[in-house]
C-alpha positions as a Markdown table, in Angstrom:
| # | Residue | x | y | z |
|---|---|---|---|---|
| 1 | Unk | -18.8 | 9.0 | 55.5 |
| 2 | Unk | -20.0 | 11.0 | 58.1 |
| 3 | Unk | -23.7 | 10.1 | 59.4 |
| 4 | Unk | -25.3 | 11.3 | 63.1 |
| 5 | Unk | -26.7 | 7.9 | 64.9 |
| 6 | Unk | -29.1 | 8.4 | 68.0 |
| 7 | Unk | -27.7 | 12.5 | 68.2 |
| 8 | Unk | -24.0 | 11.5 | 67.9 |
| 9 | Unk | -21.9 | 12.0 | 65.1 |
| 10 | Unk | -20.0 | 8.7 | 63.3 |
| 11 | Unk | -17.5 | 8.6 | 60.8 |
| 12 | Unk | -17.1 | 5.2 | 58.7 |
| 13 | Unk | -14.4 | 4.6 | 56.0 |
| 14 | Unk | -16.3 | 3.8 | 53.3 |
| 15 | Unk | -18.0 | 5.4 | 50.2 |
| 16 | Unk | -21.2 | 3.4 | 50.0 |
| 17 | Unk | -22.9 | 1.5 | 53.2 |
| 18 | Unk | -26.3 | -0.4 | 53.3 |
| 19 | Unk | -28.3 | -0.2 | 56.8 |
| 20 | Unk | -27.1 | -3.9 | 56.5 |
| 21 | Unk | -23.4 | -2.8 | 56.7 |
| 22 | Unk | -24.3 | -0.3 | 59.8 |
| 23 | Unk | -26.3 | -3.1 | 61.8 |
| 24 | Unk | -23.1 | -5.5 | 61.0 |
| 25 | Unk | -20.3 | -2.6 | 61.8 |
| 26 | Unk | -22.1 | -2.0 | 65.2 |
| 27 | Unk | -22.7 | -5.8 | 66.3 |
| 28 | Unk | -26.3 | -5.5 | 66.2 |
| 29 | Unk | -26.7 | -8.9 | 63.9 |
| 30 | Unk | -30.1 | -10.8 | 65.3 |
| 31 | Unk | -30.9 | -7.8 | 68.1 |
| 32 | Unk | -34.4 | -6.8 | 67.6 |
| 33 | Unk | -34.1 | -2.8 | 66.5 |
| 34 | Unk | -36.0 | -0.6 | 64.9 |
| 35 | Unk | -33.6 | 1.5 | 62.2 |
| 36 | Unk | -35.2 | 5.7 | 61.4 |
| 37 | Unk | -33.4 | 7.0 | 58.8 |
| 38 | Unk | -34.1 | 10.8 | 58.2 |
| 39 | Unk | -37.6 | 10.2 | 59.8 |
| 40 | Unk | -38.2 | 7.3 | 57.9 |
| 41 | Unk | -38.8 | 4.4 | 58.9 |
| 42 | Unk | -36.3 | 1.4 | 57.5 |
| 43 | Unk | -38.2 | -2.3 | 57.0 |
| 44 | Unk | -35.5 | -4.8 | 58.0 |
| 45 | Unk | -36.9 | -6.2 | 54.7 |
| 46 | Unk | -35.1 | -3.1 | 53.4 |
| 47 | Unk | -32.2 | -3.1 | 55.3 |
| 48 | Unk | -29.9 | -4.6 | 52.5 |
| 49 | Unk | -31.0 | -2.7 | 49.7 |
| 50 | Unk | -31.0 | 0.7 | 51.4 |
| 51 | Unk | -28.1 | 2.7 | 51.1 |
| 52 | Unk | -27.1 | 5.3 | 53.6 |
| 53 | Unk | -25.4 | 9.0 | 52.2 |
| 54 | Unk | -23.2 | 11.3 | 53.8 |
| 55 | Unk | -25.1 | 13.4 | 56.5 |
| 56 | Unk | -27.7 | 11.1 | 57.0 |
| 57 | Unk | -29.4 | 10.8 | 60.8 |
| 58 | Unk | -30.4 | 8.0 | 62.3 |
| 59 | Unk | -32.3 | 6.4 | 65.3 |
| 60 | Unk | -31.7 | 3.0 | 66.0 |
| 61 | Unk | -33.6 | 1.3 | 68.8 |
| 62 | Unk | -34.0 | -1.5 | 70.9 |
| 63 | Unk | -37.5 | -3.7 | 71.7 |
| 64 | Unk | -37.5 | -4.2 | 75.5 |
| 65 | Unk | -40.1 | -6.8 | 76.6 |
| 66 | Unk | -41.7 | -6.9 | 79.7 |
| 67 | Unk | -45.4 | -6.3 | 80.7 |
């Protein structure tokens, strides 16, 4: 499956992958990220139900705290 993450293309070898499998895959388990998938928003409520397709783009990013 081919999918474009933050502008860069990625290539996993599988047919079906949740935004749970992504977050997993990339070692982002317990980070606090925010997931856009095709402009859309992802709820980490969603994240395990929501299945990604080829050509899908998607942001992922990081909270930075500070003040």
């Amino acid at each position: 499956m081919q999918l474009t993450i933050n502008g860069k293309p990625a290539h996993f070898d599988a047919s079906t992958f949740s935004v749970e499998n992504l977050v997993t895959h990339l070692n982002l388990i317990g980070k606090r990220i925010a997931i856009e998938c095709n402009g859309e928003i992802v709820p980490r409520s969603q994240f395990s139900v929501r299945q990604l397709v080829e050509g899908d783009q998607l942001e992922i990013v990081g909270a930075v705290g500070g003040g």
